[in-house]
C-alpha positions in Angstrom: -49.1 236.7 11.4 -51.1 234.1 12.9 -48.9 231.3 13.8 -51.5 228.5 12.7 -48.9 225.3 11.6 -47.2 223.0 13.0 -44.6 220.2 12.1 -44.3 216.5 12.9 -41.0 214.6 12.0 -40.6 210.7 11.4 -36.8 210.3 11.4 -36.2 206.4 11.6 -33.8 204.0 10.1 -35.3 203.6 6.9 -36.7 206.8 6.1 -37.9 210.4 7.2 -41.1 211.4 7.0 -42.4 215.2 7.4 -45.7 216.7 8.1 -47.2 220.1 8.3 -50.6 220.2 10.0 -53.3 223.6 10.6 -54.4 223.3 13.9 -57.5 221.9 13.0 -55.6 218.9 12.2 -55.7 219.6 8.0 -52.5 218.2 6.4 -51.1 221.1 4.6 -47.6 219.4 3.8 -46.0 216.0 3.6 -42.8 214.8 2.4 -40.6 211.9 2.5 -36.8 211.9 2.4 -34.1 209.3 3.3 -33.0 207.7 6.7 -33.3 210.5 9.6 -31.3 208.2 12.1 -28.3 209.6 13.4 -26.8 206.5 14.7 -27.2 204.5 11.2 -26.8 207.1 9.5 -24.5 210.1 10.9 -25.4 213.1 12.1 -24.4 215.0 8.5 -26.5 212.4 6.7 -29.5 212.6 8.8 -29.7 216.1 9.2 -29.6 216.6 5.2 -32.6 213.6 5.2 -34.7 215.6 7.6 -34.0 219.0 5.3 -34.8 217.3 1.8 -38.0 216.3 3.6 -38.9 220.1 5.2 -38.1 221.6 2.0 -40.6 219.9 0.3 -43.0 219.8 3.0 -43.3 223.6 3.8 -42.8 224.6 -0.2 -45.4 227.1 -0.7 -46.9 227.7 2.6 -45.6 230.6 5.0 -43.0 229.1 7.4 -43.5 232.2 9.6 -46.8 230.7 11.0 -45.4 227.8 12.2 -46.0 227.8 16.1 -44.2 224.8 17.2 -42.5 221.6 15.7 -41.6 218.2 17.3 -39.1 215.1 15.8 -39.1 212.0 16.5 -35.7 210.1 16.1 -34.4 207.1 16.6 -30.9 207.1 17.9 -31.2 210.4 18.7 -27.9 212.4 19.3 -27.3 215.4 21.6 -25.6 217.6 18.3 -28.7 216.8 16.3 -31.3 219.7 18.5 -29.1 222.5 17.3 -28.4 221.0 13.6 -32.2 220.9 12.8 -32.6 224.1 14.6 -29.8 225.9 11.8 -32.2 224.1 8.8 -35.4 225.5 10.5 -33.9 228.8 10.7 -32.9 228.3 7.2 -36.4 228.2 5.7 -38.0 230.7 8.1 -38.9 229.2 10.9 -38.2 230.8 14.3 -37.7 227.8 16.1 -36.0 224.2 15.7 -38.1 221.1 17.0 -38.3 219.7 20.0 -36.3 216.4 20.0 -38.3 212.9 21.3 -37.6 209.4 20.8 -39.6 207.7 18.1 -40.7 205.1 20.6 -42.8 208.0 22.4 -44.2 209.0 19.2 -44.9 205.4 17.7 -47.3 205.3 21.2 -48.7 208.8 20.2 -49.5 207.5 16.5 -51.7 205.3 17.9 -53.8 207.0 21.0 -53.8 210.7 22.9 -53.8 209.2 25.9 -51.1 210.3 28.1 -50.5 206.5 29.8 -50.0 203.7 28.5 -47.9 201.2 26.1 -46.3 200.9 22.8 -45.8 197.3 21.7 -43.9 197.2 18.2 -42.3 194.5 16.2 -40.8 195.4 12.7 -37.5 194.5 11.9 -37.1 195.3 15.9 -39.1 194.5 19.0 -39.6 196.8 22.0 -42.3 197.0 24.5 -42.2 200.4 26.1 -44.6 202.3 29.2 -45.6 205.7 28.7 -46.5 207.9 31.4 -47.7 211.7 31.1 -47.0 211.7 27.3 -43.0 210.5 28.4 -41.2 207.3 28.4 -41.3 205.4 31.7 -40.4 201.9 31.2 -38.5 199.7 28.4 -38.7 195.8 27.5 -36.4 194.3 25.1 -35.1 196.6 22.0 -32.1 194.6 22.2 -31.4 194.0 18.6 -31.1 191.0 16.4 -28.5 189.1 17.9 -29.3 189.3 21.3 -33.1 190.2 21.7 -35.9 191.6 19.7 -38.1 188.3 20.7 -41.6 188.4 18.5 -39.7 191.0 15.7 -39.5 190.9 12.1 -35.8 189.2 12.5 -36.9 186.5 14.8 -39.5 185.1 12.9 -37.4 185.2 10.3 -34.3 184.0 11.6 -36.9 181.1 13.7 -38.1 180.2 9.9 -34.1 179.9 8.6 -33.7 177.3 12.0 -36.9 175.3 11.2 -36.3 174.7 7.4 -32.6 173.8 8.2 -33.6 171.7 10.7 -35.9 169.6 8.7 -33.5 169.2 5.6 -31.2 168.0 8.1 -33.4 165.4 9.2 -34.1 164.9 5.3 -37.6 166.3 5.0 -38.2 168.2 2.2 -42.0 169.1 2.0 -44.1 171.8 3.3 -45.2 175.3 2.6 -42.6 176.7 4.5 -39.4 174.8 3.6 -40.3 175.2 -0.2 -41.1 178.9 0.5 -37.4 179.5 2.0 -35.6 177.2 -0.1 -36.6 179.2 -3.3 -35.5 182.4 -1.3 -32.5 181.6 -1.1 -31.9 179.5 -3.8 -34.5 179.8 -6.2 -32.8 183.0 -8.1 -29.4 181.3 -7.9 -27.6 180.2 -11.2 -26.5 176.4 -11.6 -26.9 173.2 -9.3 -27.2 174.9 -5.8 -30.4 176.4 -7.1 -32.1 172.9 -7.3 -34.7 172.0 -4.8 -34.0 169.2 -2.8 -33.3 165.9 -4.6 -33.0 167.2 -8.0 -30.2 166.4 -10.6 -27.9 169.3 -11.0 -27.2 170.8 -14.3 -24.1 168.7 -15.5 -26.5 165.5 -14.9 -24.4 164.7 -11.9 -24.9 163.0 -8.6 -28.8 164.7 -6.9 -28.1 167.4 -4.5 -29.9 166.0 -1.2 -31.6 168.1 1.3 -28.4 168.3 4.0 -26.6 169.7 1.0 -29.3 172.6 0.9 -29.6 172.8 4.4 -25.5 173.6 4.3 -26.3 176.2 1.3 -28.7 178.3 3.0 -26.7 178.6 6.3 -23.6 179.6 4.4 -25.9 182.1 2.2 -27.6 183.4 5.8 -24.3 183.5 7.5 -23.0 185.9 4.6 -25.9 188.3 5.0 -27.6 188.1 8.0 -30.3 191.1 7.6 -31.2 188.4 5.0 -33.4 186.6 7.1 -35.9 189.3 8.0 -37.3 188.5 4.7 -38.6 185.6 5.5 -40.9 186.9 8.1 -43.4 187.5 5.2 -43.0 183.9 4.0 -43.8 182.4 7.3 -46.5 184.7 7.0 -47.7 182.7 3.5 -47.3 179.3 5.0 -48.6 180.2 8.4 -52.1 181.4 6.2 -52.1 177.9 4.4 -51.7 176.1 7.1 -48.3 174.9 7.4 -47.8 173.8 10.9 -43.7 174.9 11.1 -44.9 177.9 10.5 -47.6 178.3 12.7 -45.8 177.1 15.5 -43.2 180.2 14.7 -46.2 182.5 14.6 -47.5 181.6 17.9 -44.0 182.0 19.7 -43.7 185.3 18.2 -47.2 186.3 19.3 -46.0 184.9 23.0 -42.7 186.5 23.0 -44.2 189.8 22.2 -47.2 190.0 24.4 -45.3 188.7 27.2 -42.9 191.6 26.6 -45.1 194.4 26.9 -47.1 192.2 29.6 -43.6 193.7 31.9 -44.2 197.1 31.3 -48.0 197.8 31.2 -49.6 199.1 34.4 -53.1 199.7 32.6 -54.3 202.3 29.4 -54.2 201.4 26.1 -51.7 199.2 24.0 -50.5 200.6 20.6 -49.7 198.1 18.3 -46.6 199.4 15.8 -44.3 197.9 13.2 -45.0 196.4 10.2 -45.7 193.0 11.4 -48.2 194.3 13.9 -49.6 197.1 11.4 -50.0 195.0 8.3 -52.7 192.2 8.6 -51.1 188.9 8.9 -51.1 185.8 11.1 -48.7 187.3 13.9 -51.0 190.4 14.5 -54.2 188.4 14.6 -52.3 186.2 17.0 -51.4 188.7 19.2 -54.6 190.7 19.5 -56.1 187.6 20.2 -53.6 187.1 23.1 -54.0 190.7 24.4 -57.9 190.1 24.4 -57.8 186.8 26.5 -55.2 187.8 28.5 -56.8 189.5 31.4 -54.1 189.6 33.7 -51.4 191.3 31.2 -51.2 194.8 33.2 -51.7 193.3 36.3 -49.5 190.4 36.6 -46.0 192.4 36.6 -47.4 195.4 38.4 -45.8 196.4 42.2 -47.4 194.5 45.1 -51.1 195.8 46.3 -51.5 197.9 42.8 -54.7 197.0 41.3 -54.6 197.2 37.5 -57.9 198.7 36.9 -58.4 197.5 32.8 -57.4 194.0 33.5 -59.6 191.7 31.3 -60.2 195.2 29.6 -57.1 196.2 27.7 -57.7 198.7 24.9 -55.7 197.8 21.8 -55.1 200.1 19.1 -52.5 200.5 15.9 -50.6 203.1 15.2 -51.4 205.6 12.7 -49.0 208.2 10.9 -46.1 208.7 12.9 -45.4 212.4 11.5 -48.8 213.5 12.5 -48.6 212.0 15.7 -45.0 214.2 16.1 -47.7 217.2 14.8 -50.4 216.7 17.2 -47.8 216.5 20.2 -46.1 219.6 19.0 -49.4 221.5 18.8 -51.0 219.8 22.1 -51.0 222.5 24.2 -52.3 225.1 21.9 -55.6 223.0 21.1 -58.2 223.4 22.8 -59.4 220.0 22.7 -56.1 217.5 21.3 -57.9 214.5 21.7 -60.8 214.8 19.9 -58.5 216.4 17.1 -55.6 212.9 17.4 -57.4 210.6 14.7 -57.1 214.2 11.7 -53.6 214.3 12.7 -52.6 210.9 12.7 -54.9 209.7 9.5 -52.2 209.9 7.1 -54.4 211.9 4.8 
């Protein structure tokens, strides 16, 4: 038998994504499961993610003629290689898949070209340098607390400080402070769901805007993964204008381009991450940035290395993330993988 497939896996935080691709770059099989990371997850939970997800992927095609597979992981753990390599076994395939990092093939989703830079913000930020289709270099990818400048979390968080700074100060208008007070007050039953100002249910004494201000850091303080949420409301307010939130956007845009400005040393940049995937304020902001920022490879590389696409920096966004595990798995069997790239990493 021909062996004519091969498999991609997407095994983040949130989910697990599985794709079987022909050489040619056809997507034969695709299935999504739950989260695939060991490190959130376990190792028994991830594993039984990344099997719901083959299952359905390779159900009804001939797992014998897979030539090679690849999965991409985030928080990645050394028992996980010989796990996935028992499930593969399990549905006829010869061997397990190569373990990567997902940061690699975030990059990959987005260009076949063996150098150059991932720059994601979701939930998370990182900046990373690729070199010869392996990571070289990392920026940030710190986490909430302590890093992730630009991410999903610090806009969000950023929006939290601004609105609660305002009420403080008594202000209660704008785009953005109405936006966030309804978030996390809005669905709320009795007087703490009152904007500011307003009369609470019993007719009593008007709840003023320090007394919401001390609402929503209690409610954030409770449940901190609340405040990535609001990175799609300063999104909103940033698109009508408000000027809190545009002054949020444009320190995210900074923070992120001036973290993947310390890793690149020339090639393309991959944009990746919901907030740098989906249209918005923050991605427009950055591109524009990365496009007027001539010296971004150049400024941070070693002493007497000319960068030679400074003023010239290619930027792209990343595609599927399964195919992109597919194409690198069947890389060295094409005959020419970068021409074949955009089938595999259409999503389609």
């Amino acid at each position: 038998m021909t062996k004519s497939l091969v498999i991609g896996v997407d095994a983040g935080a949130t989910s697990t994504r599985v794709a079987v691709h022909a050489l040619d770059g056809t997507r034969v099989g695709y299935a999504k499961a739950g989260p695939g990371n060991p490190s959130a997850r376990g190792l028994a939970g991830a594993v039984a993610s990344v099997a719901a997800a083959l299952e359905r992927a390779v159900a009804g095609l001939d797992a014998s003629a897979v030539a090679a597979s690849l999965a991409g992981v985030a928080g990645g753990v050394d028992a996980l290689e010989p796990a996935l390599a028992k499930v593969w076994a399990e549905h006829g395939i010869a061997a397990g898949p190569r373990i990567t990092g997902d940061v690699l093939i975030g990059y990959v989703a987005g260009s076949p070209s063996p150098d150059g830079s991932l720059l994601l913000s979701g939930t998370g930020a990182v900046a990373a340098r690729i070199t010869g289709h392996r990571l070289a270099a990392v920026a940030d990818g710190l986490g909430w607390l302590l890093g992730d400048a630009g991410s999903g979390f610090w806009i969000g968080r950023a929006a939290a400080k601004a609105v609660v700074a305002a009420l403080d100060r008594g202000a209660t208008g704008g785009v953005l402070v109405e936006l966030v007070v309804d978030h996390f007050l809005g669905a709320d039953d009795g007087p703490v769901a009152r904007v500011p100002g307003a009369p609470d249910v019993a007719g009593g004494d008007a709840w003023t805007p320090r007394d919401t201000a001390d609402r929503i850091v209690r409610l954030a303080q409770a449940d901190h993964m609340r405040l990535a949420a609001l990175s799609a409301l300063v999104s909103q307010a940033a698109s009508a204008g408000d000027p809190l939130a545009l002054g949020i956007v444009g320190q995210a845009a900074e923070h992120l381009v001036a973290t993947v400005g310390r890793v690149h040393r020339g090639g393309p940049v991959v944009l990746a991450g919901s907030v740098l995937t989906s249209e918005g304020p923050v991605r427009e902001a950055v591109r524009n940035l990365l496009a007027g920022q001539g010296p971004l490879a150049g400024q941070n590389s070693p002493a007497g290395q000319q960068d030679a696409t400074e003023g010239t920096t290619e930027v792209a966004t990343a595609g599927d993330a399964a195919g992109a595990a597919a194409w690198l798995a069947a890389r060295d069997l094409l005959e020419q993988p970068e021409r074949l790239h955009p089938v595999f990493t259409a999503g389609r």
